[in-house]
matplotlib code that plots the C-alpha trace (Angstrom):
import matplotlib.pyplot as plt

x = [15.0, 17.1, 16.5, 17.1, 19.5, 19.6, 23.3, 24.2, 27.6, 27.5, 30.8, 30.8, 34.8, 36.1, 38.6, 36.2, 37.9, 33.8, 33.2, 36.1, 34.4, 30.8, 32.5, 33.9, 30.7, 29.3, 32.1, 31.4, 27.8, 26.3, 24.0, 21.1, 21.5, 21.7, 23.3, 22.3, 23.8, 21.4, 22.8, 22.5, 24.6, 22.2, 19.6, 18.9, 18.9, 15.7, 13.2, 9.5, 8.4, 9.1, 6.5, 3.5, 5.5, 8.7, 11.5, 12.1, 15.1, 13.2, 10.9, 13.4, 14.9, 11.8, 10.7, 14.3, 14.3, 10.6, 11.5, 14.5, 14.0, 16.7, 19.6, 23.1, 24.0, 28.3, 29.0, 32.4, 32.7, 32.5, 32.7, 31.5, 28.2, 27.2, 27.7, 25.3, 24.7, 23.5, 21.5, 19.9, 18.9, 17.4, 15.1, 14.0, 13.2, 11.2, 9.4, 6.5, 5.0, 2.7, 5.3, 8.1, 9.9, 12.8, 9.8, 9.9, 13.1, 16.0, 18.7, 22.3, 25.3, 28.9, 31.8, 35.9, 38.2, 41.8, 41.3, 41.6, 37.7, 36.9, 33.3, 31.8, 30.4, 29.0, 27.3, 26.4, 24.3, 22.9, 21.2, 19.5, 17.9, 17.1, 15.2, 13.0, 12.2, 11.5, 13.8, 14.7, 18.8, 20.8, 22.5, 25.1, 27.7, 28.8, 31.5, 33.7, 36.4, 40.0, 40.9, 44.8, 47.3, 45.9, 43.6, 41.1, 42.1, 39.7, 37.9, 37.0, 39.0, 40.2, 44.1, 43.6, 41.8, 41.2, 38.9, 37.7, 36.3, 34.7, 32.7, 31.6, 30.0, 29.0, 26.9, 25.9, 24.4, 22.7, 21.4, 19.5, 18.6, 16.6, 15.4, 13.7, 12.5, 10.9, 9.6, 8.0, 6.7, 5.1, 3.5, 1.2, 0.3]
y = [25.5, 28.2, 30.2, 33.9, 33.8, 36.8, 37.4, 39.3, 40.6, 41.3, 43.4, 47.1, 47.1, 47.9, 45.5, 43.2, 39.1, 38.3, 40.4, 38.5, 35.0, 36.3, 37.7, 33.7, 32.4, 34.5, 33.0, 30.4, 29.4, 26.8, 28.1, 27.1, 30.1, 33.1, 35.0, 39.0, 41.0, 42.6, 45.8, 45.9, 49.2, 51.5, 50.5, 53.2, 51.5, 49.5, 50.7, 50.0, 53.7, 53.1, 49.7, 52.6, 54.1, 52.2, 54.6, 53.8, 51.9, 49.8, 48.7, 48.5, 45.9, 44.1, 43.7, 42.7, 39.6, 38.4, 39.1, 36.2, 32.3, 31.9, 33.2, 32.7, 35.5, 35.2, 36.9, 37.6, 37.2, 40.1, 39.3, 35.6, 37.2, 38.1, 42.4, 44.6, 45.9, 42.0, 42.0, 45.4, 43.5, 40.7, 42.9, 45.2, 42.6, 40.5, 43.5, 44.5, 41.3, 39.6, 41.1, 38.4, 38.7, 35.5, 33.5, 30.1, 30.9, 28.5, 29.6, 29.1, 30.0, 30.8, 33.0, 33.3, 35.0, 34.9, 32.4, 29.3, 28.6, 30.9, 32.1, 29.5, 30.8, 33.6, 31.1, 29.1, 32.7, 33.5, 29.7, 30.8, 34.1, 32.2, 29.6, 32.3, 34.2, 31.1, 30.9, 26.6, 26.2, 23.9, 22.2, 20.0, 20.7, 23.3, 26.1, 27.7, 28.9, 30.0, 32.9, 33.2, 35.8, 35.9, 32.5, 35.0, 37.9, 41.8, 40.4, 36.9, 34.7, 31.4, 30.8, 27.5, 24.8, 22.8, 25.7, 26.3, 22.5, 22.8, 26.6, 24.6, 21.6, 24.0, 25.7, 22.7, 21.6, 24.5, 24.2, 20.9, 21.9, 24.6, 22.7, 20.6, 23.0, 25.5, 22.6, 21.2, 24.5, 24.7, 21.0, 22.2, 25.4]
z = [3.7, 5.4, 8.5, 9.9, 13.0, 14.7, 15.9, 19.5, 20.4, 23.8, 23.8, 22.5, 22.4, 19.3, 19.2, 20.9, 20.4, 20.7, 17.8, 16.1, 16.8, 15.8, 12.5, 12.0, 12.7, 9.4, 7.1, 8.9, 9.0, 6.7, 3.8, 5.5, 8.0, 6.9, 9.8, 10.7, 13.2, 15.8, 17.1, 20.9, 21.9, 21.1, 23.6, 26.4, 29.7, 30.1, 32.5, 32.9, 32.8, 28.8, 29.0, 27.6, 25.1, 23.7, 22.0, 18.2, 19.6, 21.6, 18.8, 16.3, 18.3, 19.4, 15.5, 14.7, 17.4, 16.4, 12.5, 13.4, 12.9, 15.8, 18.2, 18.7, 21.6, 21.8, 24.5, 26.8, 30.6, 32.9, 36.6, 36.2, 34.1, 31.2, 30.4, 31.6, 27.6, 26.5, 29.7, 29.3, 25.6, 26.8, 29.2, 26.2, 24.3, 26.6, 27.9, 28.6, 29.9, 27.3, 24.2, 25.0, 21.4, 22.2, 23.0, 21.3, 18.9, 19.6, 20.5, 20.9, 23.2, 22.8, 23.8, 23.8, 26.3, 27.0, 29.9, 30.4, 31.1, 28.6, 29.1, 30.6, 33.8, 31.8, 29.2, 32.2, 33.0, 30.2, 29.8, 32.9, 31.3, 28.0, 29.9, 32.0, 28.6, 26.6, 24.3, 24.1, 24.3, 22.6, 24.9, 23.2, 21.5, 24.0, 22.5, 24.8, 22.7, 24.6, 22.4, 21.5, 19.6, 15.8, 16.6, 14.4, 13.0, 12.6, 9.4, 10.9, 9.4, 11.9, 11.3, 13.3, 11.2, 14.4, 15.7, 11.9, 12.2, 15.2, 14.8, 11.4, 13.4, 16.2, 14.0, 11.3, 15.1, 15.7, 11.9, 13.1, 16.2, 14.5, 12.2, 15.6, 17.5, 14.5, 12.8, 15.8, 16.2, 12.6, 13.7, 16.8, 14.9]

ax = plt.figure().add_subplot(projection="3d")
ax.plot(x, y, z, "-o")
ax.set_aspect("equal")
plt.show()
């Protein structure tokens, strides 16, 4: 069986090294997930006042997260945090109360940066969010990837077959963790 995974860059630099790793993760994902990219940069800044009336945008991207089996969010590090475009995301789509759209769809975490830690504080972060709107986490293996000169080039490809490996596993683990958590979900239904 394959499932829909919903894909989040949370960078809107064109040369973004997050956009590189989420363009791996495509060539990289086992054919049991079919991978989609889920636009976030075109969100206006959340605010309640649109709760009675969402903009096209807003529902666009409210049916694209519920019409998703799963999540993977990659996302960079700004100011030990996640950016303030992923954030603005999460808030449109779990918005208004009672229309949570990440509610119950597993998801998974991951992000590169130029240093040392790579984006781990940020990750850290997000796990926090994805817990408030329901969204259950896999937890192990973790993927903080250090980013380095050509480690992935503008198409996606991984030079570095020690980082090829491990995105593969990363996301053949993600594969069975979604296979838990939405067959679990099919069970109390």
């Amino acid at each position: 069986m394959s499932y829909t995974v919903g894909v989040f860059v949370g960078s809107l630099a064109s040369d973004s090294i997050n956009r590189k790793l989420a363009k791996a993760l495509f060539k990289l994902a086992p054919p049991e997930l079919k991978l989609i990219d889920i636009p976030i940069g075109n969100l206006p800044l959340y605010n309640r006042d649109f709760d009675a009336d969402y903009p096209p945008e807003g529902r666009a991207f409210k049916e694209a997260v519920a019409a998703v089996d799963a999540l993977i969010f990659v996302t960079p590090e700004y100011n030990r945090s996640i950016p303030g475009v992923l954030k603005n995301a999460i808030d449109w789509g779990s918005r208004p109360w009672g229309t949570n759209s990440f509610a119950k769809k597993p998801s998974a975490v991951t992000g590169t940066s130029r240093g040392q830690i790579s984006t781990a504080v940020a990750q850290q972060h997000l796990r926090s969010i994805l817990s408030f709107v329901n969204s259950p986490e896999m937890a192990q293996p973790e993927a903080y990837v250090h980013f380095t000169e050509n480690m992935i080039d503008d198409d996606g490809y991984v030079a570095d077959q020690h980082t090829v490996d491990f995105l593969r596993n990363w996301l053949q683990e993600f594969h069975v963790f979604v296979v838990k958590v939405v067959g679990a979900q099919r069970i109390t239904l």
